[in-house]
C-alpha positions as CSV (number, residue, x, y, z in Angstrom):
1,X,-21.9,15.9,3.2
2,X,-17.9,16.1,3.3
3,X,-17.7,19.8,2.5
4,X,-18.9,20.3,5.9
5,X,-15.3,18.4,6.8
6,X,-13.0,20.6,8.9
7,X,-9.2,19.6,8.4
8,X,-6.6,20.9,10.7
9,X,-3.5,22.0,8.6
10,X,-0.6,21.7,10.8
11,X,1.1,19.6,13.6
12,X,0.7,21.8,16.1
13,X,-3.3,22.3,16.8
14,X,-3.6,25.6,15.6
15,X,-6.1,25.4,13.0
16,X,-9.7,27.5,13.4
17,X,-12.9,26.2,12.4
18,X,-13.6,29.6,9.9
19,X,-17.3,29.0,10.8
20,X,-17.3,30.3,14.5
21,X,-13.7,31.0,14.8
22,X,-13.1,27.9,17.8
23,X,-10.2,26.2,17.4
24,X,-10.9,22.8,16.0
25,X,-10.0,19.4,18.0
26,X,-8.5,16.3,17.1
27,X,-9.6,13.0,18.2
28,X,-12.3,10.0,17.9
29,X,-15.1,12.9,19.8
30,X,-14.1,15.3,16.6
31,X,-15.7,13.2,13.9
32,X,-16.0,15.9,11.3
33,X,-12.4,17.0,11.4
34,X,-9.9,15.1,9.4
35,X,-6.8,15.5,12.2
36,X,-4.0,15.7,10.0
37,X,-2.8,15.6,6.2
38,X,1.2,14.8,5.8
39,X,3.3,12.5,3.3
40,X,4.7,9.3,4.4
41,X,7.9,9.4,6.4
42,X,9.5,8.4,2.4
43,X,7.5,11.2,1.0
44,X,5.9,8.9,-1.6
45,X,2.3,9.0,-0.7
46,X,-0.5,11.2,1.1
47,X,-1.6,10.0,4.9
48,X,-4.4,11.2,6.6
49,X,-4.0,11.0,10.5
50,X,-6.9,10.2,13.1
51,X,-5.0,11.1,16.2
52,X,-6.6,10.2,19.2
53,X,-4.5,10.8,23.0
54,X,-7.1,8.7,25.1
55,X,-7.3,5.2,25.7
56,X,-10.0,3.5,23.9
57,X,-11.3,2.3,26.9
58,X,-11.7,6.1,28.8
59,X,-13.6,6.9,25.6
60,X,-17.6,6.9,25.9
61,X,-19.3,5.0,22.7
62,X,-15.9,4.5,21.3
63,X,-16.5,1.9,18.3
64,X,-19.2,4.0,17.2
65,X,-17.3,7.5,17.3
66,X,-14.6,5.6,15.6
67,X,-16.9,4.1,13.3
68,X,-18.0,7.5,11.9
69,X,-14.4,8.9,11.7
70,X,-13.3,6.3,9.8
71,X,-16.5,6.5,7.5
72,X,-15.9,10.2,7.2
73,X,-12.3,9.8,6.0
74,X,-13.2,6.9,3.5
75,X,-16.1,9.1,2.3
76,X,-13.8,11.9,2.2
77,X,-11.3,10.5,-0.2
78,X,-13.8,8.3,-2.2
79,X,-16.1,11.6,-2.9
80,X,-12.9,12.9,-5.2
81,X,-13.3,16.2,-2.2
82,X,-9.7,14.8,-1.0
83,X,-8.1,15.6,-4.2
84,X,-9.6,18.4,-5.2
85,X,-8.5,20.1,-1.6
86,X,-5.3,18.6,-2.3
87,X,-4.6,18.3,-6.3
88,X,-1.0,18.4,-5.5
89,X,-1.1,15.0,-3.3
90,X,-3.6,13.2,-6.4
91,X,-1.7,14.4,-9.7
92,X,2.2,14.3,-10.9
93,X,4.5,12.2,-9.1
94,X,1.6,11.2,-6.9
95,X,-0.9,10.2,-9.1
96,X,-0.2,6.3,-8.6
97,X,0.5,6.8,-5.1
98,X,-2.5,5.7,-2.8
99,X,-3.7,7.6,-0.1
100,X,-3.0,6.1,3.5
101,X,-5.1,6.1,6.4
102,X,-3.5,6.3,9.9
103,X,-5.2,5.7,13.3
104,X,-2.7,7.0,16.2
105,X,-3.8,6.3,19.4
106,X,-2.9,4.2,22.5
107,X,-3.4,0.6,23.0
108,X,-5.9,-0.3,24.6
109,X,-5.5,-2.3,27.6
110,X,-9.0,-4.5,28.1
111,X,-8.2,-7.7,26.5
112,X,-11.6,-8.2,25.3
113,X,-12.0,-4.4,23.8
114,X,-8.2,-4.8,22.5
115,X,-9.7,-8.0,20.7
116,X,-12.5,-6.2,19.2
117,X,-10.6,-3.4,17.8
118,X,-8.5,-5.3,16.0
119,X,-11.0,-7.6,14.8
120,X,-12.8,-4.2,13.7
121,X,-9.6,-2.6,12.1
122,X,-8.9,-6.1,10.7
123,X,-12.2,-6.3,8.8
124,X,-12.1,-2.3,7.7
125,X,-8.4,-2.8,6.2
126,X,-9.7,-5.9,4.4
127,X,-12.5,-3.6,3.0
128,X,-10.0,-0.7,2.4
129,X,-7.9,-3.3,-0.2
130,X,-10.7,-3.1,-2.9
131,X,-10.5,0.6,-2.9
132,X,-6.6,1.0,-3.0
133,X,-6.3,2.7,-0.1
134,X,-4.0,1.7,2.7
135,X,-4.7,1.6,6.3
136,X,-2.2,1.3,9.1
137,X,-2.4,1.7,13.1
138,X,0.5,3.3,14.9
139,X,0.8,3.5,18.7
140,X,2.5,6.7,20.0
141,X,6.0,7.0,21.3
């Protein structure tokens, strides 16, 4: 299932899908890319980035897009195809480092969709815990 995963390698959008040659989106509607792969701002462990521009609320069938995103990156790093794309972020100095999770988008400004995000996000970092990887939402500058 994952190795039909697109991952776009660099911060600048660049990346082609090697199928059809398209270049390959980022965002909640792009469920089968993982957005970006970095280190940590302390270079101690892998993140992988969802990074979504839009509002939640300008987004049609949001929680469930962002449902199978987030699926697709837990699946992605619990299937073991996370580190053996990336056997430099799983072994040596990183091999007791745990993968992080970031969602990167805008707040969202319905009170009652703000309050079920969060209790959404709440629930799938409580899951996340058991697995030992971290989860963290950022809002953009």
């Amino acid at each position: 299932m994952n190795d039909r995963l697109k991952i776009i390698s660099d911060n600048e959008n660049n990346s082609i899908d090697e199928d059809d040659g398209t270049p390959l989106a980022r965002g909640l509607k792009s469920e089968r890319v993982i957005d970006l792969i970095t280190l940590s701002t302390d270079q101690s462990r892998p993140e992988l980035q969802i990074i979504e521009t839009d509002t939640p609320e300008s987004i049609e069938n949001f929680f469930s897009l962002l449902e199978e995103k987030l699926n697709n990156y837990l699946d992605y790093l619990l299937d073991g195809h996370f580190a053996s794309q990336f056997p430099q972020y799983t072994q040596g100095t990183f091999a007791e480092a745990h993968p992080l999770i970031v969602l990167q988008m805008p707040e969202a400004t319905d009170p009652d969709l703000a309050a079920t995000l969060q209790q959404m996000l709440e629930a799938f970092s409580n899951f996340l815990k058991s697995t030992k990887i971290g989860f963290e939402r950022r809002f953009p500058d």
